[in-house]
N, C-alpha and C positions, 0 to 999 in steps of 0.2 A: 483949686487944684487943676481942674481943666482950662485954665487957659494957660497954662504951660505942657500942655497936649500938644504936638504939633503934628506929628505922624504915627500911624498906629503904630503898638509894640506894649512893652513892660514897663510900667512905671514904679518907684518908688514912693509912695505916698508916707511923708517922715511925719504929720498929723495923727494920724491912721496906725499907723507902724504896718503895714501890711503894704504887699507888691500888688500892680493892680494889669491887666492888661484890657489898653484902650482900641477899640476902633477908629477909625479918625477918614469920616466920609468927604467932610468938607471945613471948614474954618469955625462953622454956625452950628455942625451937627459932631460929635465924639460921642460915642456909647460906650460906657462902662461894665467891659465882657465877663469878666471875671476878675478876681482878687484871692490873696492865700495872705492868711499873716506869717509876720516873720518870725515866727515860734517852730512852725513848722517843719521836719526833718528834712535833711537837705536831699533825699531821696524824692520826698513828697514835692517838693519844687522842682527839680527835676523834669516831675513827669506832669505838672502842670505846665511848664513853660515851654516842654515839646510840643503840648498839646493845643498851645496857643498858638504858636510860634509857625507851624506844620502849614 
């Protein structure tokens, strides 16, 4: 999955079924900040991906 990381943000991880948001410090380094599956109320996304995103 992470080497289709390129710049930080929200990914879609379609393995997983869940949204993930990556860091993305350098080419060699991506840290995987958080994730929500896609089960979750679209409210509950919402205020995770502000809270990424911010």
């Amino acid at each position: 999955m992470d080497r289709f990381i390129k710049k930080s943000g929200i990914y879609q991880n379609l393995e997983k079924r869940r949204w993930e948001y990556w860091l993305v410090l350098t080419d060699e380094n991506k840290i995987l900040v958080s994730w929500l599956c896609w089960t979750a109320p679209q409210e509950i996304f919402e205020q995770w991906k502000h809270s990424n995103v911010s």
